[in-house]
N, C-alpha and C positions, 0 to 999 in steps of 0.2 A: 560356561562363561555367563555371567550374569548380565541382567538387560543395563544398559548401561555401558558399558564394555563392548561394544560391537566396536568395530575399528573404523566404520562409516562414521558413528557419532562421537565416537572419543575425540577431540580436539589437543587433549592435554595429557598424555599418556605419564604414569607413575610408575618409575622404572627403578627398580630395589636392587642396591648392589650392596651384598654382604662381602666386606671384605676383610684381609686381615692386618692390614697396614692401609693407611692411607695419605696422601699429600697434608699438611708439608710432612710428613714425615719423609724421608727417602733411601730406603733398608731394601728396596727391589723396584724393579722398573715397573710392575702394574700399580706404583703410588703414584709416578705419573699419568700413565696411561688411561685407569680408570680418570684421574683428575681433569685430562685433557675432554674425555666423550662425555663424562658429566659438564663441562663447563662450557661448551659446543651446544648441549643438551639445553641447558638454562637458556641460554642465548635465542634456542629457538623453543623459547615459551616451552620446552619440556618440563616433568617434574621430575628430575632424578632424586632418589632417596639415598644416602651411606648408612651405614651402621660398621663402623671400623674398630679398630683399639686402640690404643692409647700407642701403641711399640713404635721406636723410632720418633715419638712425639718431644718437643722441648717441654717444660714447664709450665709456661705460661699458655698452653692451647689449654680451655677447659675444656673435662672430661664430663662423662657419665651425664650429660644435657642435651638436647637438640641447640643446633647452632645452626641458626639461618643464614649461608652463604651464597655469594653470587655464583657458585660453583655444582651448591645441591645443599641439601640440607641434612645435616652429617649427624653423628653420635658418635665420639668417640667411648668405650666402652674400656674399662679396667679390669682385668681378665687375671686372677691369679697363674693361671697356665697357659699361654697365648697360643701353645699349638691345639689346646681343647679348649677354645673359649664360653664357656656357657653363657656369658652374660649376652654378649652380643650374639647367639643364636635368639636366646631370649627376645631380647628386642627386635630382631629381622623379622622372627617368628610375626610377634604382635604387629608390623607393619605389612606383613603377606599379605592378609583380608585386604585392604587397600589400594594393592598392587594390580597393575596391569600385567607387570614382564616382571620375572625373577632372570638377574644376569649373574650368574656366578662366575668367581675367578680360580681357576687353579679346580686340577683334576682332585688331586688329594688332600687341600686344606680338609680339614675335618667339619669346619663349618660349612662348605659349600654342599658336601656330600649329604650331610643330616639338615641341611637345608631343604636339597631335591628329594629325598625321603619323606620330611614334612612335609612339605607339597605335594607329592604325590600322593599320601593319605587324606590331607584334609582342605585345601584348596585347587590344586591343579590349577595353577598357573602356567599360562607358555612359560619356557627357560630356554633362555640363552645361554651356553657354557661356554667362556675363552680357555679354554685349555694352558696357556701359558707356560709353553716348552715342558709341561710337564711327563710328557711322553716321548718324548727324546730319548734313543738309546742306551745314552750316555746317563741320563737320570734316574731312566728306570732301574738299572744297576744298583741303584742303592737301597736300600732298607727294601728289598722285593718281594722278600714274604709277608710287608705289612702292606705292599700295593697291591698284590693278587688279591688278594679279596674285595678290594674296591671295585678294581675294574669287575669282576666276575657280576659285583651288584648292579655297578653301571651296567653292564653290556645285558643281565637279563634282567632287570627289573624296572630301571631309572630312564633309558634311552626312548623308551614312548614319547614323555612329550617334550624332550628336548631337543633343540638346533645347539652343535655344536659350533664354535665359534676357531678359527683359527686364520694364522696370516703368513702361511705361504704353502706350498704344495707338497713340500717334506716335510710338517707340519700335518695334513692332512691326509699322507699316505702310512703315517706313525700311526694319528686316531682311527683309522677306516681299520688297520691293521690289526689293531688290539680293541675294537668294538664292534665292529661290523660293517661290512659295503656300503650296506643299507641305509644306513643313519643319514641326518639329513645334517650338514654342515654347510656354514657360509663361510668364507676365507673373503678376510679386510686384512687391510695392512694395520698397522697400530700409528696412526694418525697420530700428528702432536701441532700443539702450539708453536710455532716457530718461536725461539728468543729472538730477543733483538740484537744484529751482529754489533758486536762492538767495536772489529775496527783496531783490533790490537795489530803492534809490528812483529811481524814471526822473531822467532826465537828456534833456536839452534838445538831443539830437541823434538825427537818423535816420541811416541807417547800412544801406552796402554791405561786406560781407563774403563775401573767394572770394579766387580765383583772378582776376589782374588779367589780361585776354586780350580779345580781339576779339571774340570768340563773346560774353561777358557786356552788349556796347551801352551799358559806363559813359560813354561820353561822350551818348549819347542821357539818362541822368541827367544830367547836368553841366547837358547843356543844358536839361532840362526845371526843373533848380532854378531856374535863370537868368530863366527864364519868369515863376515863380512869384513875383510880388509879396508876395503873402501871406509867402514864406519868404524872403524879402530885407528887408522891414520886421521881421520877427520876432527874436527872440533866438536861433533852432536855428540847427544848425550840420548839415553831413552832412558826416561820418566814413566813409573809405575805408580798409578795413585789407582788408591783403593786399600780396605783394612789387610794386613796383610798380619795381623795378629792372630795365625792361626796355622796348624802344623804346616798344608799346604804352602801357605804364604812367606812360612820360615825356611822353608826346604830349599821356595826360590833365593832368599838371601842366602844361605849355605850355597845354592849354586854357584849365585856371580861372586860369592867369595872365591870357588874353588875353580871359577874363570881367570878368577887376578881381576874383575871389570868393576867395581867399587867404584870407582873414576868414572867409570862409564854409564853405569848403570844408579837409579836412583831410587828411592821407594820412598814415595809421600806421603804414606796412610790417606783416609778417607777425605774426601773433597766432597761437596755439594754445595747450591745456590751460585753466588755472583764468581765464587772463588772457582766453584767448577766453572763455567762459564768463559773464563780469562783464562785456564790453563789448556781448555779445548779450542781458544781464538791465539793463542800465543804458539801454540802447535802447530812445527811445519806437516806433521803425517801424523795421523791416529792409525794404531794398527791392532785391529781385530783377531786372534787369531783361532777363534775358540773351536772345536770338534766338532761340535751342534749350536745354534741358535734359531729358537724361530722366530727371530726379527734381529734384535742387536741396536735396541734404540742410540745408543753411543754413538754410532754412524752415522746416526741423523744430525744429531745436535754436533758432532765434530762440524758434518758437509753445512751447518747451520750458519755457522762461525766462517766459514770459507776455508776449511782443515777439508785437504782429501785424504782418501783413508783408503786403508788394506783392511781385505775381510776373507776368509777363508771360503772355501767352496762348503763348508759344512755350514754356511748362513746364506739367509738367500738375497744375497746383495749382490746379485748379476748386474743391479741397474748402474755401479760403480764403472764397467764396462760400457751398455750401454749409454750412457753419459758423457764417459769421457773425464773422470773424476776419480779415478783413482784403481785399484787393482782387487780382484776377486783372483785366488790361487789355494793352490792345495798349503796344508799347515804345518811342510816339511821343512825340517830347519835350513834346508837345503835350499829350498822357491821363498824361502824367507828371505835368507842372504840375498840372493841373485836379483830379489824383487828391493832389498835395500838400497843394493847398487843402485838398481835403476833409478832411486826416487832421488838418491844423491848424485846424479849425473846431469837431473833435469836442470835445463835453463832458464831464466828468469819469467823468459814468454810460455813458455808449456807449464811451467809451476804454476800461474797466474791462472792460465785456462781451466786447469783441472780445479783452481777454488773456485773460480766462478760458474764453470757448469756445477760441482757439489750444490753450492745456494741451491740454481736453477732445479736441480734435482728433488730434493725438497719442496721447494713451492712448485713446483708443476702435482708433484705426486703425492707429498703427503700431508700439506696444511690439513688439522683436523678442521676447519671454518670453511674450506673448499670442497671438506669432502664427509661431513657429520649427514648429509643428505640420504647417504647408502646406510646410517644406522636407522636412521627415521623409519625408514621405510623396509628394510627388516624388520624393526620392533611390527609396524604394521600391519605385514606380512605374516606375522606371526601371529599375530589378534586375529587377521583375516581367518587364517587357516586353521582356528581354532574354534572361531563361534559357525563355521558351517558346518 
């Protein structure tokens, strides 16, 4: 580390996140996430740096410039192949010398990988790595002959000067599992912005919102509605928003065709902004029910709204329990039903409570403005333990 760089006399620490989407765009939850800790970041005199792409961007955001936001100071990059993006290596690259902290997202982006390779031959910068569910059992299934060799480079060659980054303890016993004991890992929950509740009157549907994929087990709800007599005599409806233009997401409409639940069941394609926002404050129950998550930001921004929510035991949302807000259960179609009933039996005063502990649950635990204090001081920590 060069003079200058000591963590004593840094004041204003430059923290480089290459990433491969970013706010507004909204194609995966690290486009808010990273948006939230850089905007936390500004707030307290940090200098976060983006270097993103263009995917998931509208038109009118310009590209291929530096854009000075109150958020960081961004580059969206135009990339002919977004899963190899060279241009935006390029530029991360030219802004490393600069850097205090290299924070990458995602195990397997390809930019984050030949990032830490960069670094590790020509500057050696500390690195942060959020893992972002990427080593979930459930993920690593897929395309596995083109992840084995990553991790094998991570685990002998890249793990020197990196803190892994992750946010809950299945999360953590995944990375340890497939890197090593050893390694040094900090677990933060993924802090967000709170919206501002809006105050809508519920509406007489529950409601799955994400990403439509195999990992999420929406057809284990399909089937679990189908179950519930309670919510087949009832007037509710469950509402699926999210692209479901894709074989996955076709399969589930072939499902509730071959339910008869058409009537019952609804598919909205993709939501985001103000619109998402009303469809998660308009929701009597958001329900999670995916095999893995390591976090499941959806929960938040539902419990945001005053929406309490169901989340499966394979996310780590015990605090749904502790709270008082809602139900953590196995993702059997089985503890689906019996858990619907229950949600359709509650009374006007127990519904009430369980939104207003959700709020509470969030601003106790996860305002990123309450709690951006513990990145500060990792990045720190990390300066520290690296110029002695």
């Amino acid at each position: 580390m060069s003079v200058g760089h000591s963590w004593v006399t840094i004041k204003k620490m430059k923290i480089l996140f290459p990433v491969g989407s970013f706010y507004p765009a909204q194609t995966g939850g690290p486009d808010n996430t990273v948006y939230w800790i850089t905007k936390a970041l500004k707030k307290r005199q940090q200098d976060p740096i983006v270097v993103s792409t263009n995917k998931g961007l509208k038109p009118n955001i310009l590209t291929e410039k530096w854009l000075e936001k109150e958020y960081a100071k961004v580059n969206y990059t135009k990339n002919k192949i977004h899963y190899f993006p060279i241009p935006l290596i390029k530029i991360a690259y030219n802004q490393l010398k600069n850097a205090d902290i290299l924070h990458l997202t995602m195990i397997f982006y390809p930019a984050s990988f030949i990032m830490a390779i960069l670094n590790r031959f020509f500057y050696k910068r500390p690195i942060i790595w959020s893992v972002r569910g990427d080593l979930d059992p459930h993920m690593l299934e897929r395309s596995s002959w083109k992840k084995k060799p990553i991790l094998f480079l991570i685990k002998n060659f890249l793990r020197s000067n990196v803190t892994f980054h992750t946010t809950c303890n299945a999360e953590t016993a995944y990375l340890k599992n497939k890197i090593g004991e050893d390694i040094e890992v900090i677990q933060l929950a993924n802090y967000m912005e709170l919206p501002e509740k809006l105050g809508i009157v519920k509406q007489k549907y529950l409601l799955y919102l994400g990403r439509i994929d195999s990992k999420k087990a929406i057809e284990n709800l399909i089937e679990g509605i189908n179950q519930s007599q309670k919510f087949l005599d009832s007037d509710y409806v469950l509402k699926i928003a999210g692209d479901y233009k894709n074989p996955y997401g076709l399969g589930l409409v072939k499902l509730v065709e071959q339910y008869n639940l058409k009537h019952k069941i609804q598919f909205l394609g993709h939501v985001e902004g103000l619109e998402k926002q009303k469809i998660l404050a308009a929701a009597y129950f958001l329900i999670m029910p995916s095999h893995t998550e390591n976090f499941g930001i959806v929960v938040a921004e539902a419990l945001s709204q005053g929406t309490p929510a169901v989340a499966s035991t394979g996310t780590p949302w015990q605090l749904l329990v502790d709270y008082k807000c809602g139900f953590w259960i196995d993702n059997t179609p089985e503890k689906i039903s019996t858990t619907v009933d229950l949600i359709l039996e509650m009374d006007t005063t127990q519904y009430q409570e369980y939104a207003t502990n959700g709020r509470r649950l969030v601003e106790n635990e996860l305002d990123i403005y309450h709690n951006i204090e513990k990145w500060i001081l990792t990045y720190k920590q990390l300066l520290k333990s690296r110029s002695t």
